[in-house]
N, C-alpha and C positions, 0 to 999 in steps of 0.2 A: 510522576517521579521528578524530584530535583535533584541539580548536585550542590553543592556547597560545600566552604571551605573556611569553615569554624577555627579558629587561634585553640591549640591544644589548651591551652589555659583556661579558654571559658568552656570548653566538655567535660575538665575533671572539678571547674567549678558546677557542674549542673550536675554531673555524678555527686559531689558531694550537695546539694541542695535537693537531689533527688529529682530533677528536671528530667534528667537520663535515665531509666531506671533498666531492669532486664526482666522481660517477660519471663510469665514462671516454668515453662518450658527450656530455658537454657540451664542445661547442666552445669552442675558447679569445675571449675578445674585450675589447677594451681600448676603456671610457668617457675619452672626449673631458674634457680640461681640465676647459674649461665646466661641463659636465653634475656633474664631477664635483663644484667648488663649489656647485651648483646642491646639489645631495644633502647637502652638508655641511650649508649653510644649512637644510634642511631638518628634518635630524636636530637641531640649535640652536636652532631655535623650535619644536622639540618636537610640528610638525605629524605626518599621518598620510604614513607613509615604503610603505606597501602588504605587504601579503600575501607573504609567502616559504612555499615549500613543501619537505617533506623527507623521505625515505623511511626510516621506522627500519630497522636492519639486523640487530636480536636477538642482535646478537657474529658475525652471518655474514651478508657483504655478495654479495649476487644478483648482484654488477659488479664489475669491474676498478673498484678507487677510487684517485682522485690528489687532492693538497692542492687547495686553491685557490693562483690564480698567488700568489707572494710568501710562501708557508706550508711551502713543497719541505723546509724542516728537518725536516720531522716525521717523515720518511724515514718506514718503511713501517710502517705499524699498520692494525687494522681498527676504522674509523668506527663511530661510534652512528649517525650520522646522515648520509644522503645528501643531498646539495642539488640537487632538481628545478627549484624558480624560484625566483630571488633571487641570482645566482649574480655579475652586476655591480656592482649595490648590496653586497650583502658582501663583493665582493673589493677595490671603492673604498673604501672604511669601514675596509676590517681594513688596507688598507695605508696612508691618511689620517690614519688614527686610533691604529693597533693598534700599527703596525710600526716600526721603529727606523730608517727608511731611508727614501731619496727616493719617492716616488712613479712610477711609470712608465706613461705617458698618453699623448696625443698630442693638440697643438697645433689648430689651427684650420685648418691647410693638412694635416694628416692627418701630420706628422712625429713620430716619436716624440721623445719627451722624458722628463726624469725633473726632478720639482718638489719641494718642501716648501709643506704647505700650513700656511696663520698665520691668525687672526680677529686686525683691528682692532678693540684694546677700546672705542676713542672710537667708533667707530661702530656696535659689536655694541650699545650700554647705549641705544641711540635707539632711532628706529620702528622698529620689525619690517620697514618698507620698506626700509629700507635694508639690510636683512643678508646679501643680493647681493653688492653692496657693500664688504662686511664682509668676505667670505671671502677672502682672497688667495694667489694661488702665485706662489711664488718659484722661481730655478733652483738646480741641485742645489749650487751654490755658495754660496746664499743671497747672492749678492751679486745686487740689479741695478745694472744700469749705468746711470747719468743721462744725460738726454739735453736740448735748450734748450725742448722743452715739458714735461719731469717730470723731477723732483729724484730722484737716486738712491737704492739702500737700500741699506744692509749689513747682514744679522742674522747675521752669522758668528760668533758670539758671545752667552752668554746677558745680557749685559752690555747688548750694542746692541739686541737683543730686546726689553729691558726700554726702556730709553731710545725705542724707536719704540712701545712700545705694542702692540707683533704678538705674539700669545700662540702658541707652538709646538701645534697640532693631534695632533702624535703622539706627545703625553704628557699626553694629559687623562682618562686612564685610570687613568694614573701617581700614586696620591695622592702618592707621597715627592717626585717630581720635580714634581709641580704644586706643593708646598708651599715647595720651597726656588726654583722660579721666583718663586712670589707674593713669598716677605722680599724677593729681587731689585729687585724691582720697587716695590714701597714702598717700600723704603729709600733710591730716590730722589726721590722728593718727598712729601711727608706725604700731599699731595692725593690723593694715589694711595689710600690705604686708601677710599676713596667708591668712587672709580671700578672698582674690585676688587671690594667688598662689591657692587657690581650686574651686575660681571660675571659674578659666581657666581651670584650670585641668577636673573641672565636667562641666562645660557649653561652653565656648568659644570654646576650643579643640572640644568639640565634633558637634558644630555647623558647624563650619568652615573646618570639615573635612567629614559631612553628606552627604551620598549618595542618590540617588533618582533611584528607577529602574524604567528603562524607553523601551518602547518598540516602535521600531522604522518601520514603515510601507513604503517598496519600494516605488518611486514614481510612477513606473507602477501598482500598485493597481487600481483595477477597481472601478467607484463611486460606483457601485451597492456594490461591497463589503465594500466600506467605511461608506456607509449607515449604512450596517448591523451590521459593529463594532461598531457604533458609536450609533446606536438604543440600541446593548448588552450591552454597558459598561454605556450607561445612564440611564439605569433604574429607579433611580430614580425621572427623572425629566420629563420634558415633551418628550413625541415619537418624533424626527427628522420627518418631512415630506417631501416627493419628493420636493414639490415648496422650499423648502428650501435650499435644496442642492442644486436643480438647479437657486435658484436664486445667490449664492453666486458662481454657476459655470461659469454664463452668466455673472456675473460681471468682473468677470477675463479673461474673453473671449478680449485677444490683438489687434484677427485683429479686431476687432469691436471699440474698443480702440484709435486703430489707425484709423481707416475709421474716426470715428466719433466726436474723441475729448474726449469721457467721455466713462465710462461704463455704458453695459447694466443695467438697473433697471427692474426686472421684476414682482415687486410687484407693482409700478406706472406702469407700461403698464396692470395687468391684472386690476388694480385700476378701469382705462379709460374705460377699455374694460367693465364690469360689473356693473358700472355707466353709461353707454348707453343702457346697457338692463334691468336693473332693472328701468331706467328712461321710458323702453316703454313698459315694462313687469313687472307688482309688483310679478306673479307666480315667479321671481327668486330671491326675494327677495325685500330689503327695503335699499334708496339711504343711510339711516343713517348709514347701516353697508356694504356698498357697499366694503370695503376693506377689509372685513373678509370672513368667509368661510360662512356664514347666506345665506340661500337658496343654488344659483347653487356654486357653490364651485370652485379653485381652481384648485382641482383634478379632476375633473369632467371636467374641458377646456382643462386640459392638456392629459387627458386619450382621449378625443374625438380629439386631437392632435395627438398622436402618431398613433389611429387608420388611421387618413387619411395618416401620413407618412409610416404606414406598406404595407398598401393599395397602395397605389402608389410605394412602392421599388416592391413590390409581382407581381404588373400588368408590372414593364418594368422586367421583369423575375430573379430578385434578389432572393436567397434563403430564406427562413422565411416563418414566419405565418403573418396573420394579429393578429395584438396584441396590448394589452397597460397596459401588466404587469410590475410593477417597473422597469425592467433594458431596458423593455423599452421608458421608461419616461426619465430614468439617460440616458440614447443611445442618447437622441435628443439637437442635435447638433443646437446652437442657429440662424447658419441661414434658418434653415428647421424651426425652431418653427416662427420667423420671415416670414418667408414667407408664411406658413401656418394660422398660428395665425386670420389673419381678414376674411379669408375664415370660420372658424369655428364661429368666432362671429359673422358672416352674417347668419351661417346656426343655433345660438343659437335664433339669431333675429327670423327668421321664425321659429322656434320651437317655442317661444314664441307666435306667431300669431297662428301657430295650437292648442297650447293648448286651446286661448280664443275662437278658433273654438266648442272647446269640452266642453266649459264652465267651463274651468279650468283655474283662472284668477288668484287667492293668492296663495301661498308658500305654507299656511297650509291645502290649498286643493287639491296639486299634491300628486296622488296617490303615485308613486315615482320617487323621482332624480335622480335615478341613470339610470333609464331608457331615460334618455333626450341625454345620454351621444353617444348611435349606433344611436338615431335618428337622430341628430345635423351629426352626419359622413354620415350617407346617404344624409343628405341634402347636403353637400359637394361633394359628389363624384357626384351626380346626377345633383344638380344644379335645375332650372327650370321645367327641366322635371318632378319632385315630386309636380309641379302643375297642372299635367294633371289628370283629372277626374279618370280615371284607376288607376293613383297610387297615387293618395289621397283617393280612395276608399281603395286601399290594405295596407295604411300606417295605415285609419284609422282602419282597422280591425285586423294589426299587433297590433296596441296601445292595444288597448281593450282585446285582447287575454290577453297580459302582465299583464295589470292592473288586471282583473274581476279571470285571469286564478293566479292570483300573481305567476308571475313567477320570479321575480327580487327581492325575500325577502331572498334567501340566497347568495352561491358562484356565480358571474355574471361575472369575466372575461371574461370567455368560453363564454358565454352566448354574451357577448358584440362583440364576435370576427362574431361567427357564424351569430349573427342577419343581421350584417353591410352586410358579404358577401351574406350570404343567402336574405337578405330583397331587393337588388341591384338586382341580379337576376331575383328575382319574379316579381319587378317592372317594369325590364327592356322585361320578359317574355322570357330568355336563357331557362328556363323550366319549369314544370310544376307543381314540387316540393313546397310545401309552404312551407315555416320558419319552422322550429320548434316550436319556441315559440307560431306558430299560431299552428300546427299541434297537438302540445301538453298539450296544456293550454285545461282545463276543471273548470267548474262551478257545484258545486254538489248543485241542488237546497236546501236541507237541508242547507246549508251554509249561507244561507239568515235568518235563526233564530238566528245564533253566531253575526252574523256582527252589532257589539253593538256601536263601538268607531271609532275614527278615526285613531286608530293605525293601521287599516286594510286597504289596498290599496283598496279590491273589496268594502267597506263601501263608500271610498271616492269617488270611480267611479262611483256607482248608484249613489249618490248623485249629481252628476256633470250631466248624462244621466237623471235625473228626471229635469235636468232644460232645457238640451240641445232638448227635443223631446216636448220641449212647453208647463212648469209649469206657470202658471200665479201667483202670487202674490197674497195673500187673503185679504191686504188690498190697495194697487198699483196696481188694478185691468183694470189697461186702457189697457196695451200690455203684452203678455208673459216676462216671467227674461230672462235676457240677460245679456253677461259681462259686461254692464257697469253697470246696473242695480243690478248686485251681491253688486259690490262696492257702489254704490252710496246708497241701501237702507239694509245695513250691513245682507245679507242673509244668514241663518246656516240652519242647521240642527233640526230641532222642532217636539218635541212629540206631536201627532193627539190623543191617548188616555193615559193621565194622568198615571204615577207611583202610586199617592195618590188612583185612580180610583180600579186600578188592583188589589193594595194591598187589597181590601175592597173583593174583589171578589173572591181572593183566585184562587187557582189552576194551568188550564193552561196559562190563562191570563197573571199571574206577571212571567209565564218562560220567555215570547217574548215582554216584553213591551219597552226593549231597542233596542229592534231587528230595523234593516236600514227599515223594512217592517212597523211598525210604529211611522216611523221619515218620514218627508218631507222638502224641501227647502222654507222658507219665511220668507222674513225682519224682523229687530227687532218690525217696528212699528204691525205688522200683532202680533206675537207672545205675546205684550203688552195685547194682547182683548182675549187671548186665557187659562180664567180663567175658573175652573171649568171643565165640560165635554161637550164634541163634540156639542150635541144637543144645547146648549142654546150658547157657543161662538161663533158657525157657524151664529146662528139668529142674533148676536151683530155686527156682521162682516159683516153681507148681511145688515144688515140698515146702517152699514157704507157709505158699496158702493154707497146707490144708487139703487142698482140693483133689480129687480122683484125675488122674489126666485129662480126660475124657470133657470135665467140665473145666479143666482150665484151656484148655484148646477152645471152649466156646467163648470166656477170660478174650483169649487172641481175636476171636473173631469179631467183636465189637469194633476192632481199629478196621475194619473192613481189609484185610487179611487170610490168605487160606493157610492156614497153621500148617498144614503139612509139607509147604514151602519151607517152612521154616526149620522142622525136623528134618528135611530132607537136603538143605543148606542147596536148595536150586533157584539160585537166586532169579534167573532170570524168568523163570513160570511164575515168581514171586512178584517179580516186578510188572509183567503184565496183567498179572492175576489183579494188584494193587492199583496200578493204573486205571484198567478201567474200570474199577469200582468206585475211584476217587472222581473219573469223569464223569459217572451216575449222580454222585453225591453234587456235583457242580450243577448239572443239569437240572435237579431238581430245584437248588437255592435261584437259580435264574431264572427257572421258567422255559428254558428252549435246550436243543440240540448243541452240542458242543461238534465242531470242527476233528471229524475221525482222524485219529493217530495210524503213522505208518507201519509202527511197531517200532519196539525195543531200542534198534539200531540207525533210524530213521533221522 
């Protein structure tokens, strides 16, 4: 790392030569009017303008590089220099100052506009207070228009320029054009030669001789550490993410270039990819935001990327872990992600098909995403084989540990690396050891009274297990819910005894009336007839059917429910009754003993 301290002159000469360019990971963004006078002013009294940083690029550029906005002439070249921070300030500057054209900013109400910016010399040659002030924008007319509290301007012209005193800003680079505005200008009043000789002295001079420190980044800096600079020094704005970097890595990727004709685009490849499984999978999402991170994400394809390439360096005897912590995302080199790539979205494909297994069909009913991420790698490395009876039994009881035991609601790196290896194993039967996440996952029956919302992964998994073990519908009462049958007849989550009910009752009632223990899965149209309390909706919904009482009480018994609870409006036989039938139900998706409840009150 150097520091240097470049003449502002020759960096919006190398912005406009294209010397400087910006890696194609910086976002675009446009400084407010204001701000940008603010900056003018700033660089005219010669104060400290801050720190710019930039990545040399040794004649071979690491990124996809593009101008800065207002620079596009310089059509395609490869930069000296990449610009990491500083990328606002010299793109106001180079087009304020540098450029031959209006400005394009936005106003105060956030409207864009396009300005010329002009320093008053009457007021730039006073106190430095005033050089706020000083700076002024015009519209791309250079006229303003007068109004009964301020007199008009017109500088459409170097004639009227001169006659107001407003020195053009984006020619003060320009010695020839600065020298044939200054005769302009004197040559209308003699007085002028003073007021000239201090504008140079207090503005020109100091413009034209303004430093900028700059700190300059090796070209062997590592992405991983270019990340990290470029995360600290943006603070303010939005976080850099992996797919970022690496899409403006892939893009700059030559042989690929060359092979191919064009650069990589890897926001259109993950586009395709994510618009094939949300087209056959809504759980990942919804085709309208198929190009955003909504549902499976981004990071989630490329973290379940890097695990199958760690996986595969680790098994032909490379040193490493399996991993898919950031530097190993920025490590993945674009024709291992290429070549890996459709193997993971075949194995996101069948994840999608096992969730509808579990009757986990919408986005907003996956317990969690992140968890899809070692699943989709085991489908990968195993292939077919995780469709053999044995290890769809051990895959489904690895799930359900995750979910019910929530094991994936804090740190899950570690957790991502261990699964992949360890859930491979167990499937494949090298031993006898189960996962962790199965070994260590526990359900504390009391848990079953908190589980109120669907912020809770184990809330979302009974919910999904109340449909998958043969809830029937209480008014679509021909066959059990099923995933299409989720979708098709809009199924949630619906209170069995009334909040209004409990409140009347006082006590322990209103502790658990949110509790998953009296909530059940059924359609909107079910949940329309479900006025009032248990005993007389249940009778509303059985002459719906059709049905003889007798067998709509059997109807009830699917949600693992004693109907007679429910006729008999006692709720709390009802709540025990439901409890631990829902603890059964848990016990069995995991494989072990759930942690015995105190009871009711407990």
């Amino acid at each position: 790392m150097s520091l240097d301290n470049p003449l502002l002159k020759k960096l919006l000469h190398d912005v406009g030569t294209g010397a400087l360019q910006l890696p194609d990971f910086q976002r675009e963004w446009k400084w407010g009017d204001e701000r940008i006078k603010a900056l003018i002013a700033t660089v005219t009294l010669d104060y400290p303008l801050g720190v710019v940083m930039a990545l040399q690029t040794a004649g071979t550029s690491p990124f996809r590089a593009r101008p800065l906005h207002g620079a596009e002439a310089v059509g395609e070249r490869t930069p000296e220099l990449l610009l990491l921070d500083g990328q606002q300030r010299l793109t106001s500057l180079f087009q304020a100052l540098h450029r031959d054209q209006p400005v394009e900013t936005v106003d105060g109400r956030n409207k864009d506009i396009k300005v010329w910016y002009y320093i008053d010399i009457a007021k730039a040659v006073g106190p430095p207070s005033d050089r706020d002030e000083a700076i002024v924008s015009v519209p791309e007319s250079r006229i303003v228009e007068g109004s009964s509290r301020r007199p008009g301007l017109d500088l459409s012209t170097t004639e009227r320029e001169c006659e107001a005193g407003m020195f053009p800003l984006h020619i003060v680079f320009d010695t020839q054009r600065t020298t044939t505005w200054q005769k302009e200008y004197v040559k209308l009043d003699d007085a002028h030669w003073d007021a000239w000789s201090d504008f140079k002295d207090l503005v020109l001079n100091r413009v034209q001789a303004f430093n900028v420190p700059m700190i300059n980044l090796p070209a062997d800096t590592t992405m991983d550490a270019v990340c990290a600079v470029f995360e600290r020094v943006n603070t303010g704005g939005i976080p850099l993410n992996v797919f970022e970097l690496l899409t403006a890595t892939y893009a700059g990727d030559q042989a690929h270039v060359q092979e191919f004709g064009t650069y990589y685009q890897l926001p259109e490849e993950w586009k395709a990819i994510k618009e094939r499984l949300v087209s056959q999978h809504p759980v990942f999402g919804s085709l309208e935001t198929a190009g955003s991170d909504d549902g499976l994400s981004s990071s989630d394809f490329l973290q379940a990327v890097a695990l199958l390439r760690t996986w595969e360096l680790k098994q032909s005897g490379m040193p490493g872990a399996v991993s898919c912590k950031r530097r190993d995302l920025l490590n993945l080199p674009l024709a291992d992600f290429r070549r890996l790539a459709p193997r993971i979205a075949d194995a996101f494909a069948w994840v999608g098909s096992f969730l509808a297994n579990q009757c986990i069909v919408r986005s907003r009913d996956l317990p969690y995403r992140t968890q899809l991420v070692p699943l989709a790698t085991v489908r990968a490395i195993l292939g077919e084989a995780t469709d053999e009876f044995a290890a769809e039994e051990r895959i489904s009881q690895w799930y359900w540990n995750g979910v019910l035991g929530e094991m994936y609601g804090g740190a899950i790196e570690s957790r991502f690396s261990r699964d992949v290896e360890q859930l491979v194993a167990w499937i494949r039967g090298e031993h006898h050891a189960v996962p962790d996440t199965v070994n260590d996952a526990a359900f504390f029956a009391d848990r079953l009274d908190t589980l109120t919302t669907r912020n809770s992964a184990a809330y979302k998994g009974i919910y999904a297990l109340l449909i998958k073990q043969g809830a029937v519908d209480w008014y679509f009462t021909e066959a059990p819910l099923n995933p299409a049958r989720i979708l098709a007849h809009a199924v949630d989550v619906r209170q069995i005894f009334p909040k209004s009910w409990a409140d009347k009752q006082g006590g322990r009632h209103a502790k658990h009336v949110y509790s998953i223990v009296n909530k059940t899965p059924l359609s909107h149209r079910a949940s329309r007839s479900m006025t009032g309390l248990p005993g007389s909706y249940l009778k509303a919904l059985q002459l719906e059917s059709g049905m003889r009482p007798e067998w709509f009480d059997d109807v009830i018994a699917t949600h693992l429910i004693d109907p007679s609870t429910l006729h008999e409006l006692d709720y709390e036989r009802f709540y025990e009754s439901r409890a631990k039938q829902l603890q059964e139900l848990v016990d069995a998706a995991m494989g072990k003993r759930t942690v015995i409840r105190d009871g009711l009150g407990g």
